[in-house]
N, C-alpha and C positions, 0 to 999 in steps of 0.2 A: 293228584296234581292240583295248584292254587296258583291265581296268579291274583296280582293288582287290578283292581278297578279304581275308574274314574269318572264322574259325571261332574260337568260344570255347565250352565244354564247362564246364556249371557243375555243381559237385558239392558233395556238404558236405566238411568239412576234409579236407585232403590230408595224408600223413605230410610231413611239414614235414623230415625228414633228408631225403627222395627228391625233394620239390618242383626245386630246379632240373634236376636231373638226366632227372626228366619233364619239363619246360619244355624242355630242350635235344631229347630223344629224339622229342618231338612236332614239335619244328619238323624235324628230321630226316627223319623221317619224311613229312611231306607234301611236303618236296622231293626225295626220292626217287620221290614218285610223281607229283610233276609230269614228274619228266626222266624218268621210264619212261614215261608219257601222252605224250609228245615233245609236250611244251607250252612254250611261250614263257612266262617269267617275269623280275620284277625281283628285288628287297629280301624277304628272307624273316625277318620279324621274329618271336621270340617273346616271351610274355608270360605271367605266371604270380604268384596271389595264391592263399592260404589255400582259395579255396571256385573254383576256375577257373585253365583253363588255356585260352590263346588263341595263334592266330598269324596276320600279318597276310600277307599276299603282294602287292607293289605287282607294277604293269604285267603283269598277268598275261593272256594269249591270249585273246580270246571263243571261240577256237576250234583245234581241231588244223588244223595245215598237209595240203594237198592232198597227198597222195603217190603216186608209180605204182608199182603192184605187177605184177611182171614173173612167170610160169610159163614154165619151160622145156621143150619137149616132144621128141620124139626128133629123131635128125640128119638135116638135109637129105636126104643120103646113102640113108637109109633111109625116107624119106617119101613117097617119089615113085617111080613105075617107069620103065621107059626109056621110055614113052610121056607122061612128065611126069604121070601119073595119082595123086592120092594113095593110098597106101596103106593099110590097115587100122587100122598105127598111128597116122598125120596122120588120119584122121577119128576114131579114139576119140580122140583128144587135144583135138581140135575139139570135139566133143560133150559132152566131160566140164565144156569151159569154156562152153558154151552160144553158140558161135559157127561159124558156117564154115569150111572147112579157105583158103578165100582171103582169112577175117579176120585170120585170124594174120600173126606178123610173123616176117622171118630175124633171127636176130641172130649176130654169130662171136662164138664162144667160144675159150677155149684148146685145146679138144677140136673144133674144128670149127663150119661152122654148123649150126645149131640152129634149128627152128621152136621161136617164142613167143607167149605170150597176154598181149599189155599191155593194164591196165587202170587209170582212174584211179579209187583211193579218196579220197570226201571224207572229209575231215575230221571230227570227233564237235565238237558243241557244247561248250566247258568246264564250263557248268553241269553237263550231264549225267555227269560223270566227277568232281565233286567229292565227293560221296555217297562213291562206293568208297576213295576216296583216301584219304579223313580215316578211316574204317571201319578200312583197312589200317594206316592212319601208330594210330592206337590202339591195335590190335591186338600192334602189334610193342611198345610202349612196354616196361619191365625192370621189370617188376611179379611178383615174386616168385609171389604168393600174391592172384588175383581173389577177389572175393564178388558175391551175388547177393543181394538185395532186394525184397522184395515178393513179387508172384507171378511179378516179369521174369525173361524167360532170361537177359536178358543180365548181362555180368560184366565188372566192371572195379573197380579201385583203392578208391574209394567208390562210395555210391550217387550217381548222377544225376539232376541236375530239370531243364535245361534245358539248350538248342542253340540257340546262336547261328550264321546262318551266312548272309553278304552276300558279293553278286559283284556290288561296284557297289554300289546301290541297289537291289539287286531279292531278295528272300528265294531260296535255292536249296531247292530242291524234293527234297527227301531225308529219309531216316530214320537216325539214326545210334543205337547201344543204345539201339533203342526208344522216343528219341525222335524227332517234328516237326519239323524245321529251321525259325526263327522269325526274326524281326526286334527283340526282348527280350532286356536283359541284367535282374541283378539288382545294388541297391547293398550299400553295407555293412548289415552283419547289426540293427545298432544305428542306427544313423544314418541308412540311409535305407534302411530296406529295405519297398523294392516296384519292381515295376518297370519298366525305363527304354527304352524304346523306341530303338532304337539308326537312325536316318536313312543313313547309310551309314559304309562301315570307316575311312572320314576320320576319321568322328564319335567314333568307339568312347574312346579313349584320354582326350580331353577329358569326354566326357559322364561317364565314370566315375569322373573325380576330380570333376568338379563337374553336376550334383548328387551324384554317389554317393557319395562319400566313400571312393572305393577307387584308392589309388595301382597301376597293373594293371602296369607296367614293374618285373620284379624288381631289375635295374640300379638302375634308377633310387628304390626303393623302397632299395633297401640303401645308397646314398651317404645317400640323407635321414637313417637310422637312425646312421651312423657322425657324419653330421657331427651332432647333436643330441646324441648320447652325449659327442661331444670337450666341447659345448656345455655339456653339464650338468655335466661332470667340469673345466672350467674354473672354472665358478661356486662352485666349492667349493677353488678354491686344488691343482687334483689333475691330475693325469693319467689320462682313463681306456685300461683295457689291452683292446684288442678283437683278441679270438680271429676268425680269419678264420670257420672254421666254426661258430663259437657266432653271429658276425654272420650266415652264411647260414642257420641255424635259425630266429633270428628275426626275420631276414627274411620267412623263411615262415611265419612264424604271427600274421603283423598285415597288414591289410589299410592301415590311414590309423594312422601308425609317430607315435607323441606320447611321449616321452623322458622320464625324470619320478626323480628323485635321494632315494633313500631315506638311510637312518644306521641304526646299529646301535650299541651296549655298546660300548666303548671295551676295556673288561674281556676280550671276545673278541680283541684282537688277542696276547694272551698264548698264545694256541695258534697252533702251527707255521699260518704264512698259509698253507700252500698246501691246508691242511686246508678253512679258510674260502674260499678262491675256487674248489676243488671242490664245495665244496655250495653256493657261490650260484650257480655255474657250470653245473652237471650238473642240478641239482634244479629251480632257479628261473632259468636263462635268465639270470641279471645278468651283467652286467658290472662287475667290479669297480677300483677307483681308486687310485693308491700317487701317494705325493708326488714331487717333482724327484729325490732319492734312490731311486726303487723302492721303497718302505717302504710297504706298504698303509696305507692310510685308511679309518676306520670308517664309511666311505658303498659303497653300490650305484647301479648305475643299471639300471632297469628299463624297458622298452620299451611301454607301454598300446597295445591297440587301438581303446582311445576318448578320445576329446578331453570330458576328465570337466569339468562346472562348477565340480564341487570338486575338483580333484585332491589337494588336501588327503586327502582320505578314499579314496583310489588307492595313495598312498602309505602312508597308517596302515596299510592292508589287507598290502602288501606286508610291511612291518616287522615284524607282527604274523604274516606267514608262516614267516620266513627265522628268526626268534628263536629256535626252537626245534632248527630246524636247527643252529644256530650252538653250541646250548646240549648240545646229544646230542657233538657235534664238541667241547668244552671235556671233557662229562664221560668221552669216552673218551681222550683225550689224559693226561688227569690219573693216571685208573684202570689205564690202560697202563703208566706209566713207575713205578708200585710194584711191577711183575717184569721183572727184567733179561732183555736177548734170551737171555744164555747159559743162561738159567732154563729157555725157552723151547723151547730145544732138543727136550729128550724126546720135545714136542706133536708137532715133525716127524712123527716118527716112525709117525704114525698118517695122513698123508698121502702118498698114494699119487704118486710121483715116474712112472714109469711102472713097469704089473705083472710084466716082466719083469727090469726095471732097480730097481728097491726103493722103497726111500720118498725124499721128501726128504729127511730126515734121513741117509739113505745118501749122496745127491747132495751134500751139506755135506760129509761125512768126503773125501769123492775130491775136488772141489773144494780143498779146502783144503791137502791134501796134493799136490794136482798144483802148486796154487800156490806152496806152498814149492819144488816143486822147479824152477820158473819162475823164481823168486827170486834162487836160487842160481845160475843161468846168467847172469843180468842184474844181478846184484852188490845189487839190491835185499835190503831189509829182508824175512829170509824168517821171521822170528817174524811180524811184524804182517799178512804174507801169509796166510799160516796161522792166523791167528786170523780176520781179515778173512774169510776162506773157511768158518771153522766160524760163524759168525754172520749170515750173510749171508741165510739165507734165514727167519731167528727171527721178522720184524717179519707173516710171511704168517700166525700166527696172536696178532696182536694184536686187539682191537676196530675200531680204527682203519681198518687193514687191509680185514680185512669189511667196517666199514659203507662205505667209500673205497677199491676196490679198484684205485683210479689210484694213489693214496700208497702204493702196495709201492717196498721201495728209500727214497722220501722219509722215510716216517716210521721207518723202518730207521734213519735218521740222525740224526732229533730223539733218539729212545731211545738209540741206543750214543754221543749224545752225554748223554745223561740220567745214564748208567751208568758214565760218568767212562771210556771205552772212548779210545784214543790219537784224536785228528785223522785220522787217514792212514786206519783203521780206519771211522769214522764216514762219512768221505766214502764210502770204500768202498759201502756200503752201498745207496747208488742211486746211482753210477757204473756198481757191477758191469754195469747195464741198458743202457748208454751201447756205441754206438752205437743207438738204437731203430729208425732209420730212415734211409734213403740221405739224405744230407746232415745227419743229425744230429751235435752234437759229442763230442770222444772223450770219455775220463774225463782229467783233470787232474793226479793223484796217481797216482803209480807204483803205488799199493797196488789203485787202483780199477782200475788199466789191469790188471793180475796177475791179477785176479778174474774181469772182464768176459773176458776171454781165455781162464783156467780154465775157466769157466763154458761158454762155447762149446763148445769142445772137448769137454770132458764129455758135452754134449748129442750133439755130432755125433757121435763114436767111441761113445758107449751107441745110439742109433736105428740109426746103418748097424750095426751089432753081431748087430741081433736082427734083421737084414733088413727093415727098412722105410726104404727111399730115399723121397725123394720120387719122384712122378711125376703128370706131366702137372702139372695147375692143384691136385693133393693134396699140402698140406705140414703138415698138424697140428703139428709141434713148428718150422715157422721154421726152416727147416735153409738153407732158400738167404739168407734175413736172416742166419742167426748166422754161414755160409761168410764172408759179405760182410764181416760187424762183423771177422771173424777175419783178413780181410788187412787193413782198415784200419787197424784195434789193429796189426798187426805192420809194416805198410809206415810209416804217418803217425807211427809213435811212434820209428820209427828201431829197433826190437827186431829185429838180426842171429841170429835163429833159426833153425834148421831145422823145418819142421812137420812132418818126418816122424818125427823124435825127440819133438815134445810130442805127435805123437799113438801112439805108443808107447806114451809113458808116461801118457798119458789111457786108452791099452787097459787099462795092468798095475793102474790101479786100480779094477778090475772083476773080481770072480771070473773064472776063466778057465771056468767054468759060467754064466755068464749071458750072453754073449756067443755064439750061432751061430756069426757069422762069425769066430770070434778070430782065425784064421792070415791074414783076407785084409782084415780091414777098415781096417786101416792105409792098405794104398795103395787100396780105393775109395774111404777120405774122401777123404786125398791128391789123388785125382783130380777127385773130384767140385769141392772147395775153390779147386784152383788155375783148374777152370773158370769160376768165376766171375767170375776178371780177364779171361776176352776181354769179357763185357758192361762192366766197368770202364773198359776201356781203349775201346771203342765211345763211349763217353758223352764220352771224353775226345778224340776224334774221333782217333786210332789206329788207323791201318787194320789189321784180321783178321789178314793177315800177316808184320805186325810181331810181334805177338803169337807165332805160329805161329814164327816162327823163332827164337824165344828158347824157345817149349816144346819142342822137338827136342831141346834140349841136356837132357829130365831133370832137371831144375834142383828144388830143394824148400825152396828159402828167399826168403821172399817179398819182403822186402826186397831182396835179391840178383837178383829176378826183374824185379821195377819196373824194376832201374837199368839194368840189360839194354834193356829195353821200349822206356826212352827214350830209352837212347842208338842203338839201331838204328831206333827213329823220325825220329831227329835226322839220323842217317845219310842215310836215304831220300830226305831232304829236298836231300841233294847232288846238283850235277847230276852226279857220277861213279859216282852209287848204282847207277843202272839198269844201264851197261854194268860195271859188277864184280859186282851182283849175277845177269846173267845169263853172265858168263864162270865165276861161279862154281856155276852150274849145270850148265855144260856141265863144267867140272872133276869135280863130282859123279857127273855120268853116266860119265865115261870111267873112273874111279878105283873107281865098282860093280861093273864088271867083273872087276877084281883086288885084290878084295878081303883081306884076308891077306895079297898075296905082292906087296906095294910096299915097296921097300926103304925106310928112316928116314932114311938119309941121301942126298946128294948127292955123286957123286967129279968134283971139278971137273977133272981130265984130260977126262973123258967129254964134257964142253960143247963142241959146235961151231959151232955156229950166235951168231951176235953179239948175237940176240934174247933166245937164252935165257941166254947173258952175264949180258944187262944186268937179263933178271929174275932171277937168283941174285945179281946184286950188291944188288940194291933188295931182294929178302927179306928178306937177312941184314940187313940196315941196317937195315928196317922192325922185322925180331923187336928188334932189339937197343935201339930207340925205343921202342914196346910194350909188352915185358914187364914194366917197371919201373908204366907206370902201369894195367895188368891187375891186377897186384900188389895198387894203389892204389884197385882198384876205378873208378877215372878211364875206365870202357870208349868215351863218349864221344870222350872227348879220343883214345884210342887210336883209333878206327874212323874219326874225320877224320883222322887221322894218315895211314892207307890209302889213304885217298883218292887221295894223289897217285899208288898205283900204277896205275889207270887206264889211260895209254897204254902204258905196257910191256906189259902185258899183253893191250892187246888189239893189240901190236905180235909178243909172243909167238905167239898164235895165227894170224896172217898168214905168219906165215916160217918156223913149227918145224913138222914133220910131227911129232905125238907118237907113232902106232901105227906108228911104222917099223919094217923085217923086223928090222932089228939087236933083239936082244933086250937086251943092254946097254944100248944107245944107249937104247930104248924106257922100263927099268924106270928108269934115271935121269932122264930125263924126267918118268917119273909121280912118282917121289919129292920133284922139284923144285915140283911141282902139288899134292901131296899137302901139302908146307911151306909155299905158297901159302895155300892149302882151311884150315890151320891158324892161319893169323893171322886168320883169320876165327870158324872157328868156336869160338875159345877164349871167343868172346862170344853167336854166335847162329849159326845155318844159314841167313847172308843170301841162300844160292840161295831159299829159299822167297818171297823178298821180289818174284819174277818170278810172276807169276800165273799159273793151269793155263790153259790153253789147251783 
């Protein structure tokens, strides 16, 4: 038999950023402890509104399954004497289980038989085990920081008023913090709050939207809200723009979701929008509306938790909040662009970049000059580099800034475009930020790409400098982010770089006293940086060592590295890949041996076998195919090219004896292996491409 359970946990408001996140961890958690309970279960639903968190469990065991539990006691062998008599240890073994030594049973084991004591355990009632379940699945929930209320022990997220908790129809008999397990939810706070006597876990979902006025399905709570928002931002000729996370925010902070379209000053859309949809954004939860064009529109739409008689006066209230906001965001915009960033500068200076690395204002002069010298490698414009570099960081002591600490970089760009500062310049300015995140996009303008690259580097070669690596789950300054933005800017942008010369010259603009590591932190970033392309290359489903056989070669251009990457991915993909990449494994190990003392060339007198003929004929041909598009960087097109040598070589190792006594005969042989081993590895060390064993 199975029935339905329920458990819902009602609290006052939950922090509405962690609401799903506790929704999902609770339902987790109680089915963790059903399949540790080794209980039978269906459908594990969860459920989660502003004042409750619930989860339903369909088909669920009335009871745990019968099991036999088996004790093993010493070996036949040693149980019995030669008179068949039990022994000392067959009757303590007997007596410790509470039975006779002719209850027990034989069983073989791998070790012989064995006396045992089988016994069958019933099963625990469900009810009885749900109490600790839901206790534990709470328990574990990712709650930073508990509180306690009242004179209760207990401690959780918010305070608690009530437990709801049905198996079936029938109330479960438990205490969970301190509270009664009941047959009682409560409705919405407004609308119908008293409460609602829940009949069974069928019930729950219906009875809470009607009567309660509480949509309890976050799902489904969160489509209601998107589509009434499209609704309302239709009705005004608009598009509205929903932020995923701003939609799951306020998701979580409405129980019965009524959608309701405010306006604002037309006069506000004259400051930079994105100034205005941070603060209707961040402050007041709106969502805000731009035309067929993207062009914002002087409307909001705000989300109510009550279905007002007058919405009229829901929305005044709104309008009458966001005004003021809208008006601080006009008068710091305006008051800002009467000092140019290059004014600004000085302010740096008084901001702490990090204490052994200087100010920001220090981080501007090296930035910008590493950028120029970035410049001049890539044929880019190295004046507007180097400006774009000393300006870049002016907009972090604007007002704007402070009151808006998301518009660094953006409003960097309304002002150096205020300041009559070049375009290329201007963008710069919240480019330099771009990449922010694994899939974000790059910068657009060469000048922002030169920056955002400076920029990194900078960071990276100043922290490993003074000895602080990241480690473990501690990265204070984003070092495995900026690694990442660092190959993307230099792979995705096509920049043929070496990054062990920009981080060079990222070290020499560093006093060589503020730097600890000066002599070695070159090649830690180095290494730290390029290790970030095996998780790149993981993501891009590249197996480890593809990877692995293009970093043997030392390689430190990352662009150069990629092309590698793919073309011995592509390779692998051959059916010829496997047996060349394991002959040339076995080339590798014989060739360790004599290391230093294998001759360069081949003396074709010396060739006598027809095998290795025919692979000094196919080498030469192959080098002579090859070289031109190695050249060309084409390493693809060359490593399929390889391909066809395949059966020679594995017709080479069937008929040539390579470690023969003749010592001539032997060293030409390894030279001819050695020329082989080299039209390979001019690209990668595709013996790694055979997996350890």
């Amino acid at each position: 038999m199975a029935r339905e359970f329920l458990v819902e946990l009602g609290t006052e408001e939950l922090p509405p950023k962690a609401l799903r996140k506790l929704m999902d961890a609770f339902a987790e958690g109680v089915t963790e402890g059903l399949k540790a309970a080794e209980l039978d279960f269906g459908a594990v639903k969860a459920y989660a509104a502003p004042r409750r968190l619930a989860v339903t469990v369909s088909e669920l065991a009335e009871k745990q399954r019968d099991k036999q539990i088996q004790k093993l006691g010493p070996a036949v062998a040693a149980a019995f004497d030669k008179e068949g008599k039990p022994s000392k240890a067959a009757e303590g073994f007997a007596r410790s289980n509470g039975v006779s030594v002719e209850q027990l049973s034989r069983i073989d084991t791998d070790k012989g038989e064995r006396l045992a004591f089988v016994s069958e355990q019933k099963g625990a009632d469900t009810a009885t085990l749900l109490g600790d379940i839901v206790n534990q699945a709470l328990a574990k929930l990712p709650i930073p920081k508990r509180m306690r209320w009242g004179a209760r022990r207990a401690e959780f997220v918010r305070p608690v008023h009530w437990l709801l908790m049905l198996f079936g129809d029938q109330v479960v008999d438990c205490e969970v913090l301190g509270l009664k397990a009941g047959n009682t939810t409560r409705g919405h706070r407004f609308h119908c709050n008293r409460e609602l006597e829940v009949a069974s876990a069928s019930d729950y979902v219906r009875q809470l939207r009607d009567p309660g006025y509480v949509v309890v399905d976050f799902a489904e709570r969160r489509e209601i809200i998107r589509e009434q928002v499209m609704a309302e931002a239709n009705n005004v000729n608009g598009v509205a723009v929903i932020d995923e996370d701003l939609l799951d925010e306020v998701t979580a902070l409405v129980e019965w979701p009524v959608a309701l379209t405010g306006r604002f000053e037309e006069r506000f859309l004259e400051v930079p929008a994105e100034a205005l949809i941070s603060s209707m954004k961040e402050h007041q939860k709106y969502f805000h509306v731009v035309d067929q064009d993207g062009q914002l529109l002087p409307f909001f739409i705000t989300v109510s938790n009550i279905e007002s008689r007058d919405p009229a006066q829901v929305i005044h209230g709104n309008e009458r909040v966001i005004r003021p906001r809208l008006a601080d965001a006009a008068f710091f915009f305006e008051t800002d662009k009467k000092t140019s960033l290059e004014s600004r500068r000085e302010k740096l200076k008084k901001i702490v970049f990090q204490q052994h690395l200087g100010s920001v204002y220090d981080k501007t002069e090296r930035v910008a000059a590493l950028a120029r010298a970035i410049a001049e490698k890539t044929g880019a414009n190295a004046d507007l580099a180097e400006r774009a570099g000393l300006l870049c960081k002016s907009d972090l002591v604007t007002e704007m800034v402070f009151e808006f600490p998301d518009l660094q970089g953006i409003a960097g760009y309304y002002y150096a475009e205020n300041d009559g500062e070049p375009l290329d310049v201007a963008k710069a300015m919240y480019e330099q930020y771009m990449p922010k995140f694994a899939g974000d996009e790059l910068p657009r303008s060469e000048t922002g790409t030169l920056i955002a690259l400076a920029d990194r580097l900078d960071t990276l070669v100043g922290i490993f400098g003074i000895g602080q690596p990241p480690s473990g789950s501690r990265d204070p300054f984003a070092l495995r982010r900026a690694s990442l933005g660092v190959i993307r800017l230099l792979v995705e942008k096509k920049l043929d770089l070496d990054l062990r010369d920009l981080l060079e010259q990222a070290r020499d603009q560093y006093p060589r006293t503020a730097l600890g590591e000066y002599n070695t932190v070159v090649e830690q970033t180095l290494t730290y940086v390029l290790e970030r392309f095996r998780a790149r290359y993981e993501d891009q489903g590249i197996a480890a060592e593809v990877f692995m056989s293009v970093a043997a070669r030392k390689l430190s251009r990352p662009l150069d590295i990629d092309n590698r990457v793919h073309a011995v991915h592509a390779f692998s993909q051959l059916p010829e890949a496997e047996a060349l990449a394991a002959a040339n494994k076995r080339v590798s190990n014989i060739l360790a041996k004599f290391e230093g003392s294998v001759p360069s060339e081949v003396n074709e007198q010396l060739l006598q076998e027809d095998a290795e003929k025919a692979l000094y004929a196919e080498v030469q041909t192959a080098r002579t195919e090859v070289e031109p598009l190695y050249k060309a960087a084409m390493f693809a097109e060359g490593l399929a090219g390889l391909a066809g040598l395949r059966e020679t070589v594995d017709n080479f190792f069937d008929h040539v004896m390579v470690m023969t006594d003749d010592e001539a005969l032997r060293n030409n042989r390894l030279a001819l292996l050695a020329q082989l081993q080299s039209l390979f590895l001019e690209v990668a060390d595709i013996s790694l491409l055979v997996p350890a064993k």
